[in-house]
BALOBA-1460 file (C-alpha; in Angstrom, 3 decimals):
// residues 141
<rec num="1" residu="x" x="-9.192" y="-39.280" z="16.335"/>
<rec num="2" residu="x" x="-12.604" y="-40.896" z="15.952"/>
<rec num="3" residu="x" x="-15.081" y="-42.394" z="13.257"/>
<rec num="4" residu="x" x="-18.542" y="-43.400" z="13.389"/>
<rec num="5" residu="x" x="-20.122" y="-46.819" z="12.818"/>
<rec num="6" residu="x" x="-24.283" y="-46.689" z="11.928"/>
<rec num="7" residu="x" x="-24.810" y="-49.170" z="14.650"/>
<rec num="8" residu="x" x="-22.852" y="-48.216" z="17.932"/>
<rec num="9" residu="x" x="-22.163" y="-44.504" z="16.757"/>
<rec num="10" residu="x" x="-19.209" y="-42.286" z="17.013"/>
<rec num="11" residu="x" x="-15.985" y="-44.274" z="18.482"/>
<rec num="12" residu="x" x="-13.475" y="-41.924" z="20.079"/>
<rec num="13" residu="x" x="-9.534" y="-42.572" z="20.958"/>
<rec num="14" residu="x" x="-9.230" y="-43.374" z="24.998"/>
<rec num="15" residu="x" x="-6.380" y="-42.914" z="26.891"/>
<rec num="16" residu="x" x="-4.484" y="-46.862" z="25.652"/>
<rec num="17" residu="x" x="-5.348" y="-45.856" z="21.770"/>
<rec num="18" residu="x" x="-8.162" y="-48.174" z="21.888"/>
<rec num="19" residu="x" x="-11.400" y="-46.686" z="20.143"/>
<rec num="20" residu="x" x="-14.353" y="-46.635" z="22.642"/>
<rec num="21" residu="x" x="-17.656" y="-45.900" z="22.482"/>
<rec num="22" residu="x" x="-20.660" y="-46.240" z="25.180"/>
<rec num="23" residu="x" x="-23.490" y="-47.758" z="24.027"/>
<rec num="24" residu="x" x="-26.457" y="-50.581" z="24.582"/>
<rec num="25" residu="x" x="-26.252" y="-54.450" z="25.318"/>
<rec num="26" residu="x" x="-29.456" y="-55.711" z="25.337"/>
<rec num="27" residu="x" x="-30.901" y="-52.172" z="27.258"/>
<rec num="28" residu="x" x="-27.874" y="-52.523" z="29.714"/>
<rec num="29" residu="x" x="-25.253" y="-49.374" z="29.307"/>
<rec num="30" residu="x" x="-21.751" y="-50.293" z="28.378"/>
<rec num="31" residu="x" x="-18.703" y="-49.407" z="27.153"/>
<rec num="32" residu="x" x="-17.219" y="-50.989" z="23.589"/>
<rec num="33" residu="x" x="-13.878" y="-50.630" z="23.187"/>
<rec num="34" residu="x" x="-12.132" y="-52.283" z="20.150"/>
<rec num="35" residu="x" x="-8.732" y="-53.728" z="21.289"/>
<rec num="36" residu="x" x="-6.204" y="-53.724" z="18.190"/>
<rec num="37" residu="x" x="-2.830" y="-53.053" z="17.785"/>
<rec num="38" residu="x" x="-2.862" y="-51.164" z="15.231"/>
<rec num="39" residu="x" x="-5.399" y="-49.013" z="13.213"/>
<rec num="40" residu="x" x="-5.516" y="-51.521" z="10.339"/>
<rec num="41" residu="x" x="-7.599" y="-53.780" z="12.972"/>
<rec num="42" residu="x" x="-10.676" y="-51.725" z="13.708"/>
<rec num="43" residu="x" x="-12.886" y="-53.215" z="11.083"/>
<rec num="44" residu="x" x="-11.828" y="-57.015" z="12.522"/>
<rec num="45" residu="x" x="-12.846" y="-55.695" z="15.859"/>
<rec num="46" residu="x" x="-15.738" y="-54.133" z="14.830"/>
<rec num="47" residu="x" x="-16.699" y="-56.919" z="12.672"/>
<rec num="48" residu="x" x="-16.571" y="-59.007" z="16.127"/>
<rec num="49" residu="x" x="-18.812" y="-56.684" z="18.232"/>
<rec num="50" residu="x" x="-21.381" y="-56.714" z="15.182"/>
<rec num="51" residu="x" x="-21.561" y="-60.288" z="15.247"/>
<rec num="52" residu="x" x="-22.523" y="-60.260" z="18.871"/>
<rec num="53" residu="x" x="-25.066" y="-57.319" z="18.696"/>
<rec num="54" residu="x" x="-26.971" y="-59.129" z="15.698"/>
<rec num="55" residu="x" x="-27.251" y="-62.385" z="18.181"/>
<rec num="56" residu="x" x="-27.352" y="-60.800" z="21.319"/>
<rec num="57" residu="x" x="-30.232" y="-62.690" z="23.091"/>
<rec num="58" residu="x" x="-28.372" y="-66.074" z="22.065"/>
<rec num="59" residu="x" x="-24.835" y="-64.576" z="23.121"/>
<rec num="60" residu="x" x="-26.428" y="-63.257" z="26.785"/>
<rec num="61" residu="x" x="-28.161" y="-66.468" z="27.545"/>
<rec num="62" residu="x" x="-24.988" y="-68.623" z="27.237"/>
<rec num="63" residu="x" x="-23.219" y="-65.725" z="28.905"/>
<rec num="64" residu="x" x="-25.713" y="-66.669" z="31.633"/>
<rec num="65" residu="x" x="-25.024" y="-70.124" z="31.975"/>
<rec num="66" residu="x" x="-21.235" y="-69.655" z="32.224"/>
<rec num="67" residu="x" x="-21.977" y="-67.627" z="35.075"/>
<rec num="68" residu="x" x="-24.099" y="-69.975" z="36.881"/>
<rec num="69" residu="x" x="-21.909" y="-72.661" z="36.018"/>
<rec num="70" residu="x" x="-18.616" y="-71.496" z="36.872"/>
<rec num="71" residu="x" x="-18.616" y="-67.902" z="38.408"/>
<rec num="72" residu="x" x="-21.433" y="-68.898" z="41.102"/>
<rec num="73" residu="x" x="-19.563" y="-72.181" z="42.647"/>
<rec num="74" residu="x" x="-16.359" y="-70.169" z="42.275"/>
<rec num="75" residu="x" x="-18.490" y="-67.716" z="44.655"/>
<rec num="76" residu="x" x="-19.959" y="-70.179" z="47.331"/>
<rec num="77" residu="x" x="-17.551" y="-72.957" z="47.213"/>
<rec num="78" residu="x" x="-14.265" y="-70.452" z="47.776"/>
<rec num="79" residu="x" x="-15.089" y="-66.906" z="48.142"/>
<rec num="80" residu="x" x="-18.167" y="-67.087" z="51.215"/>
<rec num="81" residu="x" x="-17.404" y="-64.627" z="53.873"/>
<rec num="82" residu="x" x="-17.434" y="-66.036" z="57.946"/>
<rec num="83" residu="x" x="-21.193" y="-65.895" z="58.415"/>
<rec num="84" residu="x" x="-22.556" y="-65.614" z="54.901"/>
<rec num="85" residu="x" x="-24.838" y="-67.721" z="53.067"/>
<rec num="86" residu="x" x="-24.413" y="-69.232" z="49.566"/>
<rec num="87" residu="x" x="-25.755" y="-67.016" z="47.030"/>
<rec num="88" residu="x" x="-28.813" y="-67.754" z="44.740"/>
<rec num="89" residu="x" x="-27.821" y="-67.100" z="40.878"/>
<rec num="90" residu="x" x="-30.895" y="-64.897" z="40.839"/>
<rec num="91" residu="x" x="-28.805" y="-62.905" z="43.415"/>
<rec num="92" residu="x" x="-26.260" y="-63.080" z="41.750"/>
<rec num="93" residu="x" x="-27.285" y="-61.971" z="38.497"/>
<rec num="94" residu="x" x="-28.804" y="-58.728" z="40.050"/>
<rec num="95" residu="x" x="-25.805" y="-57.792" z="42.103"/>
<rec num="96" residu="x" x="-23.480" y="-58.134" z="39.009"/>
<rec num="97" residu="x" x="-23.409" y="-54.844" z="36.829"/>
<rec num="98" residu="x" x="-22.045" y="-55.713" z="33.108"/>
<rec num="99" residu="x" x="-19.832" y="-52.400" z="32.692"/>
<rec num="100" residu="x" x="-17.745" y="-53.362" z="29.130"/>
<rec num="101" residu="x" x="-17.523" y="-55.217" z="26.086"/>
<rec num="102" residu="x" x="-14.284" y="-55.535" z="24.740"/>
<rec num="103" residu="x" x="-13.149" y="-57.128" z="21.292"/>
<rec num="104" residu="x" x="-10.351" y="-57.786" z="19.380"/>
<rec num="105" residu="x" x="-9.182" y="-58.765" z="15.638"/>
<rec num="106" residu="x" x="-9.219" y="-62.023" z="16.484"/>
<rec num="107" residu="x" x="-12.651" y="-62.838" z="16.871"/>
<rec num="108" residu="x" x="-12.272" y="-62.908" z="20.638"/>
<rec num="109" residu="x" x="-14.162" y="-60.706" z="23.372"/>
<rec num="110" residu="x" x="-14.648" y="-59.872" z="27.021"/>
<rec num="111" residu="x" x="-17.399" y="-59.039" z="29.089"/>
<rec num="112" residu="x" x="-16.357" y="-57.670" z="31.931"/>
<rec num="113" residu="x" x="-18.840" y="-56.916" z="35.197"/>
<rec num="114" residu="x" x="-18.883" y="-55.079" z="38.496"/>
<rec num="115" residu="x" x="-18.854" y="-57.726" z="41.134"/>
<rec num="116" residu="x" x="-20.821" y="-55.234" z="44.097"/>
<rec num="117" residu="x" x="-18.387" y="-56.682" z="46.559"/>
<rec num="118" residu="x" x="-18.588" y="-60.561" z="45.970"/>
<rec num="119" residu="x" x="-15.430" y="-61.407" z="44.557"/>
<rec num="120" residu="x" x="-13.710" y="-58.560" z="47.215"/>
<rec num="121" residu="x" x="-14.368" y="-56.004" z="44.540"/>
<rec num="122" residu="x" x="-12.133" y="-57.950" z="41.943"/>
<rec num="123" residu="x" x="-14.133" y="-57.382" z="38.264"/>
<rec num="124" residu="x" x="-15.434" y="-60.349" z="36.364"/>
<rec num="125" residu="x" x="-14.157" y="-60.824" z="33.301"/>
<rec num="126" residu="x" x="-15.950" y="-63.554" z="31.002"/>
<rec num="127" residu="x" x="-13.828" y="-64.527" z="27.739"/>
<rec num="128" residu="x" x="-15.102" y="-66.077" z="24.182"/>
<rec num="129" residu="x" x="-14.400" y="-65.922" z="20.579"/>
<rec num="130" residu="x" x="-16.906" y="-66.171" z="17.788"/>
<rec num="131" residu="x" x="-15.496" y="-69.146" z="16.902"/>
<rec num="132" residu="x" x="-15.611" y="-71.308" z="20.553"/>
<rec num="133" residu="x" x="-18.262" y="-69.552" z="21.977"/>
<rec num="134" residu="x" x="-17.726" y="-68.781" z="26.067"/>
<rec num="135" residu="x" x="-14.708" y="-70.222" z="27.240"/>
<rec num="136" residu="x" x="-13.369" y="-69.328" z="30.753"/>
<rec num="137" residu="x" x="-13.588" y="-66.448" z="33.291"/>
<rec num="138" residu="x" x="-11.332" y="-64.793" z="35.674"/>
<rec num="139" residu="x" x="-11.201" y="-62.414" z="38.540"/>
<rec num="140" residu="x" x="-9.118" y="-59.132" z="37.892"/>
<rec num="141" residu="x" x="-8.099" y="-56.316" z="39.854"/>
């Protein structure tokens, strides 16, 4: 099963039933996937992932500042190996790796990133809604 949407292109049925497609955020590849329930969700869904393509560079620069304010102590205040130093967020930021986007009917997403070994290779999941903005993270994996 699969449709196409004019902006991300043709989504397809993964393995969970979710419709996924790969695609661009802001020149970085990712993968979309629209979380719902049921079928009768996907335009809610997709109706949250347009909202954050037509304001990406607003979206990615508060996406930013959660990281530096809450993933980067997280990093040097608890997670420093014997011997390392504190990380920069401009090291940080370049050893992240954004992999998917993932939204859901009720206005909420997830931006979850590679974490090239900082976190123990635990992913990085940032969470928001349209209507809060960024709210929290959390390690996972």
């Amino acid at each position: 099963m699969s449709f196409h949407d004019d902006l991300f292109g043709q989504f397809e049925l993964d393995d969970f039933d979710h419709f996924a497609t790969d695609t661009k955020w802001r020149e970085m590849e990712v993968e979309l996937t629209l979380f719902t329930d049921t079928e009768s969700e996907v335009p809610e869904a997709l109706s949250v992932a347009h909202h954050l393509w037509s304001d990406a560079d607003r979206w990615h620069a508060k996406m930013l500042d959660l990281i530096q304010d809450m993933v980067l102590p997280l990093k040097n205040n608890n997670w420093l190996e014997d011997g390392e130093t504190p990380l920069e967020f401009e090291s940080l930021q370049k050893r992240i790796m954004l992999g998917h986007i993932q939204v859901y009917p009720d206005r909420s997403f997830e931006f979850v990133f590679y974490d090239d070994g900082i976190f123990l290779e635990h992913d990085i999941v940032l969470q928001g809604s349209l209507d809060d903005g960024w709210k929290n993270f959390h390690l996972q994996g």
